[in-house]
C-alpha positions as CSV (number, residue, x, y, z in Angstrom):
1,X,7.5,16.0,108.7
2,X,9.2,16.4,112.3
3,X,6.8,15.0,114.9
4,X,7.0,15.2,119.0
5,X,7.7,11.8,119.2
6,X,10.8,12.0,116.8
7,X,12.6,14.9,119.8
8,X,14.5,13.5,122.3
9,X,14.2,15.7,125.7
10,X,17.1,18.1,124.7
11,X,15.1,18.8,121.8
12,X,17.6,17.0,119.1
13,X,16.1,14.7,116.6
14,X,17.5,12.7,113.6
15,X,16.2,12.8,110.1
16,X,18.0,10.8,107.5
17,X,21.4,10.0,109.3
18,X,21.7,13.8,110.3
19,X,21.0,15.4,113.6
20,X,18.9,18.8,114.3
21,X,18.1,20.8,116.9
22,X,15.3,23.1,117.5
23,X,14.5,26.2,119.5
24,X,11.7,28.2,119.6
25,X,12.0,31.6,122.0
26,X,11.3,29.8,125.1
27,X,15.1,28.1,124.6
28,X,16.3,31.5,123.8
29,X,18.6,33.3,126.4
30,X,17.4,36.1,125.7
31,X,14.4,37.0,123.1
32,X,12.6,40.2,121.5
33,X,10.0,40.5,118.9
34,X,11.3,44.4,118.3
35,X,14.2,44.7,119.7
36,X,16.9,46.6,117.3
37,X,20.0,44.3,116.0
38,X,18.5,41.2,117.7
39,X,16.2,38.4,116.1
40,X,12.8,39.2,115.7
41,X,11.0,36.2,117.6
42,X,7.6,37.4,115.6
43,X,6.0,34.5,116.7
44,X,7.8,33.0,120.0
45,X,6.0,29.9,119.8
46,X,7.7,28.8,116.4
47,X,9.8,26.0,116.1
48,X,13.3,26.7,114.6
49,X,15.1,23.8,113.2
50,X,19.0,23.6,112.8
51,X,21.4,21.5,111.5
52,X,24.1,20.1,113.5
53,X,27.4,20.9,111.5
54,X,31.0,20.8,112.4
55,X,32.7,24.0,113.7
56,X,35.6,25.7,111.9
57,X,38.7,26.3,114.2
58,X,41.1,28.7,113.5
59,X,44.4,27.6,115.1
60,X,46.0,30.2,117.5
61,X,49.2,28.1,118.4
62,X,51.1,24.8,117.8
63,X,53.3,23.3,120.2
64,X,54.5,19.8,119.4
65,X,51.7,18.1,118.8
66,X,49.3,20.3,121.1
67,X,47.3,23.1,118.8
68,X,45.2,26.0,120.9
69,X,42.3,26.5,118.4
70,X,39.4,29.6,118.4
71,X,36.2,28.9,116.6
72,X,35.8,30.5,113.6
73,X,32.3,31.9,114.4
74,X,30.5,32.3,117.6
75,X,28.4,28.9,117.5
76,X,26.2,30.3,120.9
77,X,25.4,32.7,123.0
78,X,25.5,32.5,127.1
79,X,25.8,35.0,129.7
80,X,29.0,35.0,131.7
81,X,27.1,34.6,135.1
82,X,23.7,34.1,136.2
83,X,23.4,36.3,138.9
84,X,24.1,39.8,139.6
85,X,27.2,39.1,142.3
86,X,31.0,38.9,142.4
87,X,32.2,36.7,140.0
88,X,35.1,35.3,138.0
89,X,36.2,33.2,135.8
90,X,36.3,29.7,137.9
91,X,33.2,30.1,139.3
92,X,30.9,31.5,136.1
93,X,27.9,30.0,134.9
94,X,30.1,30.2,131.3
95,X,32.5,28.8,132.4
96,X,30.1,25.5,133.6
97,X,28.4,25.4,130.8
98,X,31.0,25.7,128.3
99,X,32.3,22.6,129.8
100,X,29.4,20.6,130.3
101,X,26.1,21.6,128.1
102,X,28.4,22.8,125.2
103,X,31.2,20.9,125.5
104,X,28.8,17.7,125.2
105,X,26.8,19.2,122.0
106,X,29.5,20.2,120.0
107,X,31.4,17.5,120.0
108,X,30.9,13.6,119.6
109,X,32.8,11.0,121.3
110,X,35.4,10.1,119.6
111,X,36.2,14.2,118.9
112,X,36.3,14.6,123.2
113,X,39.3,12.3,123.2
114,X,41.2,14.7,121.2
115,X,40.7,17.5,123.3
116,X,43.1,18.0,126.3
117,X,42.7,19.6,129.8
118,X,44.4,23.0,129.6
119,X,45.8,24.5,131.9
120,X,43.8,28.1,132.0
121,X,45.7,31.3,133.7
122,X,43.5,34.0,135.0
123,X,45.7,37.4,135.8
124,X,44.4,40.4,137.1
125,X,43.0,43.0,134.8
126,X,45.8,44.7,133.8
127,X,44.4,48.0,133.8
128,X,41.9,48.5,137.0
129,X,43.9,45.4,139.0
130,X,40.5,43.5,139.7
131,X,41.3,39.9,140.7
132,X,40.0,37.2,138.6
133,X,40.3,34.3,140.6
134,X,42.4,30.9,140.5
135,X,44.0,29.9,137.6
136,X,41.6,26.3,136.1
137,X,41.6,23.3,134.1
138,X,39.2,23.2,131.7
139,X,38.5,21.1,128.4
140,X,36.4,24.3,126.9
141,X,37.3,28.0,127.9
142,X,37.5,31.3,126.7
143,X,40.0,34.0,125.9
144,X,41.8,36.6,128.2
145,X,42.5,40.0,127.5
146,X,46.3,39.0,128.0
147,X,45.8,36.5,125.2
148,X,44.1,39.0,122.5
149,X,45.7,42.6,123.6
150,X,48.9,44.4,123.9
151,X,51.5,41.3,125.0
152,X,53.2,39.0,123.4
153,X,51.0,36.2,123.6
154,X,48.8,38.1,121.8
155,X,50.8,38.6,119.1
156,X,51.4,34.5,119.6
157,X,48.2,34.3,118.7
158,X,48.2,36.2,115.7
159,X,46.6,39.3,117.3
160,X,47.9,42.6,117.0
161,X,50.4,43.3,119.9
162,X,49.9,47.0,120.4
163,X,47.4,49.2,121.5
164,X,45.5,52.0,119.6
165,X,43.5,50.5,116.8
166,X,41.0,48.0,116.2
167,X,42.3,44.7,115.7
168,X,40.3,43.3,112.6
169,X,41.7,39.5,113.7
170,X,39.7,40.4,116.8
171,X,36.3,40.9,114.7
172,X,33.9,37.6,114.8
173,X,30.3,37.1,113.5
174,X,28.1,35.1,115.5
175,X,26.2,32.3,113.9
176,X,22.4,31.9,113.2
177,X,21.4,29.8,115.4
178,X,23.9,32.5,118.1
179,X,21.7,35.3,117.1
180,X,18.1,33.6,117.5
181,X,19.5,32.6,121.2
182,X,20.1,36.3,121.7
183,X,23.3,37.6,120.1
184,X,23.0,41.2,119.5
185,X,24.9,42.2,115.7
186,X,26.2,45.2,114.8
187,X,23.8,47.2,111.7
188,X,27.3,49.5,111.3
189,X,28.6,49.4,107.8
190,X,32.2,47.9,107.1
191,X,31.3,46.0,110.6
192,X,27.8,44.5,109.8
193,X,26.9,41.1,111.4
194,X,29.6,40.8,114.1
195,X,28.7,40.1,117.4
196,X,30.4,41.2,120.7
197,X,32.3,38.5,122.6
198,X,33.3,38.0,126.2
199,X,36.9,37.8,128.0
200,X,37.2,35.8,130.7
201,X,38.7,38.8,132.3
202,X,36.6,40.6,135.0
203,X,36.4,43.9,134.6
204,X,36.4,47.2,136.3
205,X,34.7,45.3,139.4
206,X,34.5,42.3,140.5
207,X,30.9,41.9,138.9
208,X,31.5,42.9,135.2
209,X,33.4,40.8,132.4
210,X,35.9,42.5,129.2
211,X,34.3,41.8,126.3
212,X,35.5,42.4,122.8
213,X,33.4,44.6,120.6
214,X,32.0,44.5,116.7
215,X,35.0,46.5,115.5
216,X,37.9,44.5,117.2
217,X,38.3,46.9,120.2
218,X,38.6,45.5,123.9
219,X,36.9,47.1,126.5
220,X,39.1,46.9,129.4
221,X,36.4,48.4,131.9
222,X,33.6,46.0,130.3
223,X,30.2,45.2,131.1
224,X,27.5,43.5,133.2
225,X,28.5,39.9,134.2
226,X,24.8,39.2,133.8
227,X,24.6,40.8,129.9
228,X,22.5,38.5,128.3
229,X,23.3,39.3,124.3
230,X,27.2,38.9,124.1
231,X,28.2,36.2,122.0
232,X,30.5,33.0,123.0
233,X,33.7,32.3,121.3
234,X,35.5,29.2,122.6
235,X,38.7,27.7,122.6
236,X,40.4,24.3,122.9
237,X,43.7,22.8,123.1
238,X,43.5,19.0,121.0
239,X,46.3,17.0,120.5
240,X,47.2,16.3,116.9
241,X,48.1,12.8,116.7
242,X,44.3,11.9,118.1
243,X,42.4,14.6,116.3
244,X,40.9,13.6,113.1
245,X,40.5,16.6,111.4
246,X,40.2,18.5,107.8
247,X,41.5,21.5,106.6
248,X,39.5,24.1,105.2
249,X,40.3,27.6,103.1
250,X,42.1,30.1,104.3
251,X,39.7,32.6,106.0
252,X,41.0,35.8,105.6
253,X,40.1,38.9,108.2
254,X,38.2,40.5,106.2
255,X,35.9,37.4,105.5
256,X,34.4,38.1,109.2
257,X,34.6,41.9,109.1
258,X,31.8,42.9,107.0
């Protein structure tokens, strides 16, 4: 039995050698106890308990010794920006987060000194020219829609370079724990648990964000900056020689489609 006085102030305890976290809807970014293709927080009070476990990366690129990796799931669920104002990429509450809050949770010590400072561009959305601010450095960021759509780089990354159909590499499901912190999932069939997922690409204006949908399609035009049920997908750059990593089975596209 889990008492108050085992939970540390960021609501982590340790049972056993392993660590868990818990949430009830108060922790949630967003919560519902109707709400359509979201988690039912029947009773918000409830506490949730969840295991810490290591996330599966899916590497994009290899360079050397350098890897740019994607997790395999979305582990959580943020909104792009707090407030309802112009926006981009180097000044977003995600972007702060991701490398601070997350970046400190997800990974232990000795895993931070594997990750590397990359350099993060931030080009104009290629369709409605909306400026996205200064390129950054970050330890944690997120994809652009230069890096999953229609260029080379996407098809670098093992995205499909066209235009025209729904990328299945592009489909993601979100995890538990993403969904009771607010991740909407799609109810569609063929398409059934997969969440939607940011670009750090503004959008038609210079207070909306791209975002990836359920079926692999990016909407160029995208959404509220401030949506507070899109799921987060991260992505690091680790050097090899310090990272000390396992591999996994293959994961297949249509493992995450369904």
């Amino acid at each position: 039995m889990v008492t108050n006085d085992d939970i540390t102030t960021n609501d982590d305890t340790e049972i056993d050698g392993k660590r868990y976290h818990r949430l009830n809807a108060a922790g949630a970014v967003s919560h519902s106890g109707n709400s359509p293709q979201h988690y039912r927080w029947t009773d918000p009070d409830a506490w949730h308990y969840f295991a810490y476990a290591p996330i599966k990366w899916r590497i994009l690129k290899i360079s050397g010794t350098k890897a740019v990796l994607l997790a395999d799931r979305m582990p959580d669920t943020c909104p792009f920006h707090d407030k309802d104002e112009a926006v981009n990429w180097s000044g977003s509450h995600l972007r702060q987060w991701l490398n601070d809050e997350f970046y400190t949770r997800a990974f232990s010590d000795v895993e931070r000194t594997a990750i590397l400072t990359t350099d993060v561009k931030n080009p104009a959305n290629p369709y409605y020219g909306t400026d996205c601010g200064p390129d950054t450095q970050d330890h944690v960021f997120i994809l652009s829609n230069d890096e999953v759509f229609a260029s080379s780089l996407a098809s670098d990354y093992g995205f499909y370079a066209g235009s025209g159909i729904d990328d299945s590499a592009r489909r993601f499901r979100s995890t538990l724990y993403a969904k009771c912190r607010g991740a909407w999932w799609s109810s569609v069939e063929g398409y059934r648990g997969n969440s939607f997922w940011f670009m750090r690409t503004s959008g038609y204006t210079s207070s909306s964000i791209t975002y990836v949908c359920d079926f692999g399609y990016l909407y160029n035009q995208g959404t509220a900056a401030t949506c507070d049920d899109a799921a987060v997908l991260p992505a690091i750059t680790v050097d090899l020689e310090k990272a000390n990593y396992q591999k996994t089975t293959s994961v297949e596209s249509t493992d995450v489609a369904q």
